[in-house]
N, C-alpha and C positions, 0 to 999 in steps of 0.2 A: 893573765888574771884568771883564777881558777871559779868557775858560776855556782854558787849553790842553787840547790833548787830546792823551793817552801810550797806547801800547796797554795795557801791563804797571803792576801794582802788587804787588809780593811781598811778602808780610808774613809774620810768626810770633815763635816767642821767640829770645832772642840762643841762640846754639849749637846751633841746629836747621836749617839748612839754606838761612839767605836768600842768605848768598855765596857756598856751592852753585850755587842756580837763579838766581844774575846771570852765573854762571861759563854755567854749561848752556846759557840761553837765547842767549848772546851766541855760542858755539858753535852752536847751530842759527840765525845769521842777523841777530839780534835786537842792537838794542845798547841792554841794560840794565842801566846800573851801580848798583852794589852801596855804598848809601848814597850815592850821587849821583844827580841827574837825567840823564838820558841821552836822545836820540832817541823813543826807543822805551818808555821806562817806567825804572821803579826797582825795589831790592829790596832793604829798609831794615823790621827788626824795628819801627824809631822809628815809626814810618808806620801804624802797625796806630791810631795815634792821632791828632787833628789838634794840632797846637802850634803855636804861634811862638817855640818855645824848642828846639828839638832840639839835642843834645849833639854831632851831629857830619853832616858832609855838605853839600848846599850847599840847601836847603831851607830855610828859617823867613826871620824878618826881618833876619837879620841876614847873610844870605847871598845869597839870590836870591829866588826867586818863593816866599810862603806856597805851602802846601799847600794851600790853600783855594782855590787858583788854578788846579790840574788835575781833571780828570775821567778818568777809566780805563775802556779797553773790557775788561780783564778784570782779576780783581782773584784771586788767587793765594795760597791759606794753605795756609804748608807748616806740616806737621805732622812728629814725629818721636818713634819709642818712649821714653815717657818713660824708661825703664830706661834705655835707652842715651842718651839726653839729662840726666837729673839728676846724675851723676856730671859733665861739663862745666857744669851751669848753677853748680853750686856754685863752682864755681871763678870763673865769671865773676860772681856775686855777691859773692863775697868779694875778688876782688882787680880789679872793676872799677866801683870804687863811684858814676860817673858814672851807667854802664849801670843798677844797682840802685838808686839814687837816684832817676832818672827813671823807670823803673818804677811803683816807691813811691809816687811823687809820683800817676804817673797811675791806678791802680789804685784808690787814695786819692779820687781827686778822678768818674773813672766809675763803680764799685762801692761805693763806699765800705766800704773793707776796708782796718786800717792795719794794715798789715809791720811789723816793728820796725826802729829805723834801722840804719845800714848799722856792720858792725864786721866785720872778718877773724881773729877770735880767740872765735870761737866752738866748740861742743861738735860735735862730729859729726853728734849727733842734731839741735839746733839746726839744722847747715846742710840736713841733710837735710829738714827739716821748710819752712824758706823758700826749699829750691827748689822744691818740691815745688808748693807756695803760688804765686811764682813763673809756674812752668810753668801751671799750671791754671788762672791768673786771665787773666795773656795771653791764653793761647787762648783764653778766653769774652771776651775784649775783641776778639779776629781775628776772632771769630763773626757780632760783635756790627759788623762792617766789609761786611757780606752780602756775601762773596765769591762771585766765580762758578765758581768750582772749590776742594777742598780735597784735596790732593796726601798722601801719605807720601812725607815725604822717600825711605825705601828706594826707592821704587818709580817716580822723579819721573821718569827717563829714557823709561817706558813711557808713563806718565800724558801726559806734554808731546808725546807725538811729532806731535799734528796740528799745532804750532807749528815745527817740525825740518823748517827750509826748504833747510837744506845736506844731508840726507842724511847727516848723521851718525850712524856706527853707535859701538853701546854698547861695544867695546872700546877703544874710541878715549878715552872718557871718562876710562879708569882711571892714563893719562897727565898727564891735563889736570889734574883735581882728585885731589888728594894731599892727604891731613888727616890729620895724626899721629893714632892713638886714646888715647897717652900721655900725650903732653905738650901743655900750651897755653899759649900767650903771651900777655903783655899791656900794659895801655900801659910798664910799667914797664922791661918787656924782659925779665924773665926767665920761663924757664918752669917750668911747676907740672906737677906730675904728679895725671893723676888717681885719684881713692880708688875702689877697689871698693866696691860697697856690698854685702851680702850680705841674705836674706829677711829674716834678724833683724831686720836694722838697718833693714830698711822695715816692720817691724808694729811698731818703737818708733815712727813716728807714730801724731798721736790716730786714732781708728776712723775719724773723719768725713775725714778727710782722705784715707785710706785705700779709703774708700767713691767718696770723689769721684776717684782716680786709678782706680779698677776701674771707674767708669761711662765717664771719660775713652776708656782702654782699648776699654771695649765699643763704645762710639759709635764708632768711630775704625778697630777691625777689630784689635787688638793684643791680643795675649795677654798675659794679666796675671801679674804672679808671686802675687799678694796674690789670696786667696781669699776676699771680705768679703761680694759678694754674689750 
């Protein structure tokens, strides 16, 4: 089997930042597309796994080269406050059942941990509980990728600059990347507005889960809303 070799591998959960830092990185120089293969690397949530099945991009067997066929000189997990990322993930759980699907599938098959299957007619608290689920098994599956850097999405501009071969300054950025915080689209075409979540409605999940977003948090440098431990 012949290895290529990419500088970049971005990984993390959908709606936390990878088409962000494919945007970013290609701005400072880099050409790294965002669920595609590119020159220089990728930056595809899918990726945080190995498959031959991925749902989208030009990676598995039925597109181009497995992924079993690159090697990565840096390997890239963006992270993102879960608070401001679980009101988005819900949305892409519920109305992008491809995305949640494979998830499912894989989180099932490395943790063994089953989600319940995918439905967009769920309770609030429900959604809030498997995004939540979601967000926090990924990232122990990104972890579990021994990345050589883990970025805050906030912060990724500062984090990346030894990469920022153009001299790109950070006002420059707020042109490029534009991400509604309302509304978000999806395959269907239309868009969804996202739910506030309020304190209440994150200490209606169980404790343990509760416990495990506040360690999240810690490890990670985020302040937590949930006071559990």
């Amino acid at each position: 089997m012949n290895i290529v070799q990419r500088e970049f591998l971005c990984i993390g959960h959908p709606r936390c930042g990878t088409g962000y830092i494919s945007h970013l990185l290609t701005a400072f120089g880099w050409q790294v597309g965002h669920e595609d293969m590119k020159q220089d690397g990728i930056s595809s949530w899918m990726l945080t796994v190995n498959s031959d099945n991925y749902p989208w991009g030009n990676i598995g067997n039925k597109f181009n080269r497995p992924i079993r066929q690159f090697e990565f000189n840096t390997i890239i997990h963006i992270i993102r406050n879960p608070f401001d990322a679980i009101p988005s993930i819900i949305l892409e759980n519920k109305y992008s059942p491809t995305s949640y699907i494979f998830m499912r599938n894989q989180i099932l098959q490395e943790l063994h941990i089953e989600l319940p299957e995918h439905s967009n007619s769920r309770t609030l608290q429900e959604d809030i509980i498997i995004a939540t689920q979601t967000f926090l098994y990924w990232n122990i599956l990104c972890s579990m990728k021994s990345p050589s850097i883990v970025i805050q999405l906030e912060d990724s501009f500062e984090l990346l600059q030894k990469y920022n071969k153009t001299q790109l300054t950070k006002d420059k950025t707020e042109t490029l990347f534009r991400n509604s915080t309302k509304t978000k689209c999806f395959g269907d075409k239309k868009r969804y507005t996202k739910i506030n979540i309020n304190l209440e409605e994150y200490k209606s999940i169980p404790l343990s889960l509760q416990i495990q977003l506040c360690k999240f948090c810690e490890t990670y440098g985020y302040k937590s809303l949930l006071q559990v431990i």
